[in-house]
C-alpha positions, 0 to 999 in steps of 0.5 A, a space after each residue: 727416361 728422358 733424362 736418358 735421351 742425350 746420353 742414348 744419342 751420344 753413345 748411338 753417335 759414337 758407335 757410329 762414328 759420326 759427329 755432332 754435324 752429322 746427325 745435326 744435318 740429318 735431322 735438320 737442327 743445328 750442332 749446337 742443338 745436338 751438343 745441348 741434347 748430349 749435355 742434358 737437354 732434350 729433343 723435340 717430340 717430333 724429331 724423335 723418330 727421325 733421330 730414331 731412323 738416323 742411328 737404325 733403332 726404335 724410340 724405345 732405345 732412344 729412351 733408354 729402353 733394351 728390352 724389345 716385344 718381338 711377338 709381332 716380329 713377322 708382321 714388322 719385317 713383312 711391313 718393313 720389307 713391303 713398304 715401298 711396295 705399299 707406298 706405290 699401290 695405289 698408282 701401280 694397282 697390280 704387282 706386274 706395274 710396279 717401277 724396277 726400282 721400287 722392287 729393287 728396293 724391297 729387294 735391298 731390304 730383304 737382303 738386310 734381313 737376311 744378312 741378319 738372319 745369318 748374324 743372329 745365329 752366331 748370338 749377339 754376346 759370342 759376336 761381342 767377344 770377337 770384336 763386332 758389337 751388333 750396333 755397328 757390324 752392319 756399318 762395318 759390314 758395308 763397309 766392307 762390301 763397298 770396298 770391294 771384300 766378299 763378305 761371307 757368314 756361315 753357321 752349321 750346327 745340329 740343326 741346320 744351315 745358313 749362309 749369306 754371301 755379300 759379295 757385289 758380284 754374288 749376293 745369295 742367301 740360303 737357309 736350310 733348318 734340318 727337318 726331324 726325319 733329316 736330309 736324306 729323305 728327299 735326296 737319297 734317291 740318287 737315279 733322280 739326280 743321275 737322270 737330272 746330272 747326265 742331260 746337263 753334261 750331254 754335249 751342248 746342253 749347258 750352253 743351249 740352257 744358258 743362250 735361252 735364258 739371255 733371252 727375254 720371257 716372250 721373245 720368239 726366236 727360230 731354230 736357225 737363230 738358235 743353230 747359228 748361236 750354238 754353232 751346231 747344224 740345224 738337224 741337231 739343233 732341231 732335235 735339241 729344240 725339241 728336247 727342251 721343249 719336252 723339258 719344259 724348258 722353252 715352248 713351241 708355236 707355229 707361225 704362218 709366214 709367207 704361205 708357210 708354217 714356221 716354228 718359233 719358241 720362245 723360254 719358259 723361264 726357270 728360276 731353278 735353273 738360274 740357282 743352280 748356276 749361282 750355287 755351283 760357281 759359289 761351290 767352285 769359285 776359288 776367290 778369297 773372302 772375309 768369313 764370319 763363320 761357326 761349324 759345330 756340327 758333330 753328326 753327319 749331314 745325311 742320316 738314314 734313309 737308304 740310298 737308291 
């Protein structure tokens, strides 16, 4: 096995696409030392795991070894996604402290594993027939987003959906495995969306919805502010506080200012609705994208259930 190290490493490289000086410069040695281990020789111990970072595989792979345990594969993605979480513990000591860019991290890595979700559906060996090999579309895939391509996956067979979108302006990620009794058990009650549907088309709905929510959680605004905004009169606007209130949408309090009580609200935000918005401009959005896509479903996606 460790006669297999160099060759490993020059395959990895060359799948990559980089040269000798790239990796050399990685891992801190020179070119020459990366040529001798492509040559026969062999790395030090302790830089194994840095070369094992550098090309994304385990040392198992570096020594040639394919086959992988995956029966702690959960505890391995949740590690990996809450490492830089983890690594700010101790000077954070709760999750409301932690910097932005810590959590902006694990957000990055959870959207690797989505997008890897959604490839390994398609089956690495289908992939391989169509030109992508599982070492690099990952490069090929950043790549592409970085230069601006809306990259999209999507499987839809018998047993579900997935779909990833890596567009810089939209990232999202939706999986939905079909449960035994279908779809249609939780939504064939169609009043519920009615009801639901019919307050957000009323007049002015959409557009309170969306000022309240550029608001931050704990900042307090009057309805005179939110009349003026809207640009309705304060009657309505009033009457339309109320209603969001009763919604559960933002949440009254009385103020005593100059002798007198003044209501000031403030937004409970929604992340639902937050979605919502992001799944229907996905749903109308007419932008051209790269799609890496498989529908092989025969049946239809709502089975059963009577509809109300």
């Amino acid at each position: 096995m460790i006669d297999n190290i160099g060759v490993c490493i020059a395959g990895l490289r060359k799948s990559k696409g980089v040269k000798q000086e790239d990796v050399a410069k990685a891992v801190g040695v020179s070119a020459q030392a990366v040529s001798k281990w492509e040559n026969g020789g062999t790395p030090d111990t302790e830089l194994l795991p840095i070369i094992a970072d550098f090309f994304g595989v385990s040392i198992d792979r570096l020594f040639g070894r394919n086959k992988t345990n995956y029966s702690h594969i959960e505890t391995d993605v949740t590690r990996y996604i809450a490492e830089p979480l983890d690594n700010h513990v101790e000077e954070c000591k709760d999750f409301d402290n932690v910097p932005p860019e810590v959590h902006a991290v694990a957000m990055d890595r959870a959207q690797e594993i989505c997008w890897a979700v959604n490839i390994g559906l398609f089956g690495t060996k289908i992939l391989d027939n169509f030109g992508f090999h599982d070492r690099n579309i990952f490069d090929d895939i950043r790549e592409n987003v970085s230069g601006g391509v809306n990259m999209h996956a999507e499987i839809i067979n018998d047993s579900g959906i997935a779909v990833t979108s890596l567009s810089g302006k939209f990232p999202y990620f939706m999986f939905s495995p079909e449960p035994k009794q279908g779809w249609s058990v939780e939504t064939n009650d169609l009043e519920e969306y009615r009801k639901a549907f019919a307050i957000l088309s009323e007049p002015n709905v959409l557009e309170c919805l969306h000022l309240i929510h550029t608001k931050e959680p704990e900042k307090k605004f009057s309805s005179v502010y939110f009349s003026k905004q809207i640009g309705m009169g304060e009657d309505r606007a009033a009457k339309m506080l109320s209603s969001l209130s009763e919604m559960g949408y933002i949440k009254a309090s009385v103020i005593e200012l100059d002798d007198t009580e003044q209501t000031f609200y403030s937004i409970v935000p929604n992340h639902i609705f937050i979605m919502l918005l992001l799944l229907m401009k996905s749903y109308i959005a007419k932008q051209p994208k790269a799609v890496i896509g498989c529908t092989t479903r025969d049946k239809s996606f709502l089975q059963g259930g009577e509809t109300k």
